[in-house]
N, C-alpha and C positions, 0 to 999 in steps of 0.2 A: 509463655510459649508452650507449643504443645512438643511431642516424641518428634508430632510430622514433622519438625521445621529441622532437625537435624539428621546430623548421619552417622555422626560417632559421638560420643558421650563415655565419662567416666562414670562410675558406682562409687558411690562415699560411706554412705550407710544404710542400714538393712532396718527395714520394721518386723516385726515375726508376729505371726501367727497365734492370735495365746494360746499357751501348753505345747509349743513348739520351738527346738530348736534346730533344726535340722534343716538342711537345706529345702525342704517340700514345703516348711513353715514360714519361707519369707517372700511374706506379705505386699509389703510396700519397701519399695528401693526409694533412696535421695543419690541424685546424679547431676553433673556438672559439663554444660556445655564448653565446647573451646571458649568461649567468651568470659568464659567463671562463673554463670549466672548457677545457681544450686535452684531443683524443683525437685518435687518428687512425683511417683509415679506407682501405681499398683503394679504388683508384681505379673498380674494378667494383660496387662495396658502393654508392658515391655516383651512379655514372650510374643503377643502381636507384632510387637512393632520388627523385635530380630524374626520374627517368623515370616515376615512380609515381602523377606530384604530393603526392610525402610530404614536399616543400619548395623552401626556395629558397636557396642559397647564393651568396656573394657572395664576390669576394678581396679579402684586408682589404690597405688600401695600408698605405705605410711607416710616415705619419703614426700608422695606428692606424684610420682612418676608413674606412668601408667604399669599397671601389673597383667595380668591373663585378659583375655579372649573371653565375655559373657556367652554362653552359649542355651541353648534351648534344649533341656533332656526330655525323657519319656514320650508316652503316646496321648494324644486326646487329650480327654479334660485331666487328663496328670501328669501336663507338662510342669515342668519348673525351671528354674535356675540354674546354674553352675558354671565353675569356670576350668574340674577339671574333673575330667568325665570319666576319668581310669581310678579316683580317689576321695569319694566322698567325705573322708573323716579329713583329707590337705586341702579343701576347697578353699581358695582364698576368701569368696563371698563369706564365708563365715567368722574371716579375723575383722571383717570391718565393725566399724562401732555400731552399736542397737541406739533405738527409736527409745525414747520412754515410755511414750505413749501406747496402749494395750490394743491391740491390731485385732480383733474377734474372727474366727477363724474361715469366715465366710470370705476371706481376703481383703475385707476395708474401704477404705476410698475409693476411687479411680485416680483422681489426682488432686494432691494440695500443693501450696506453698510450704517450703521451709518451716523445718518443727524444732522441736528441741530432743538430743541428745546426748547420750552419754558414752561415752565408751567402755570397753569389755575388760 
């Protein structure tokens, strides 16, 4: 399935950017419909999609439960990610687990299936 077919979606895990960790560096998201189905998605594929109002994502905390409000920062071609827009070093998007896989800094895929990861 594609972004379009839903309207709210969790965040599970972050791919970054190589030589990036910051929130500007993450690359590709892994996110999880109400249904539980896990896909991923380029990190540009998703500023579209909350940019569109074609939904709302949220990052799922540890517990399982949903956490923050994904949101769309900056202007133009330097938007990004985040979940909280007053504190870039508390951004939850950044406690989630990393990608293994090395993400080149052009931003990646646009969209795959479920990869392998590890946590932080």
């Amino acid at each position: 399935m594609s972004l379009a077919s839903y309207t709210t979606l969790s965040i599970t895990a972050i791919g970054m950017a190589e030589g990036s960790d910051g929130l500007r560096g993450i690359a590709t998201v892994r996110w999880e419909c109400p249904s539980g189905d896990s896909e991923e998605s380029s990190a540009d594929d998703l500023i579209r999609w909350l940019s569109t109002g074609g939904g709302r994502a949220y990052v799922q905390a540890p517990d399982g439960t949903r956490g923050p409000k994904v949101f769309v920062a900056g202007v133009d071609s330097h938007r990004y990610l985040c979940s909280n827009p007053d504190d870039e070093a508390a951004d939850a998007l950044l406690d989630l687990p990393r990608f293994w896989q090395v993400v080149h800094s052009h931003r990646g895929p646009n969209h795959r299936r479920r990869g392998l990861f590890r946590s932080r």
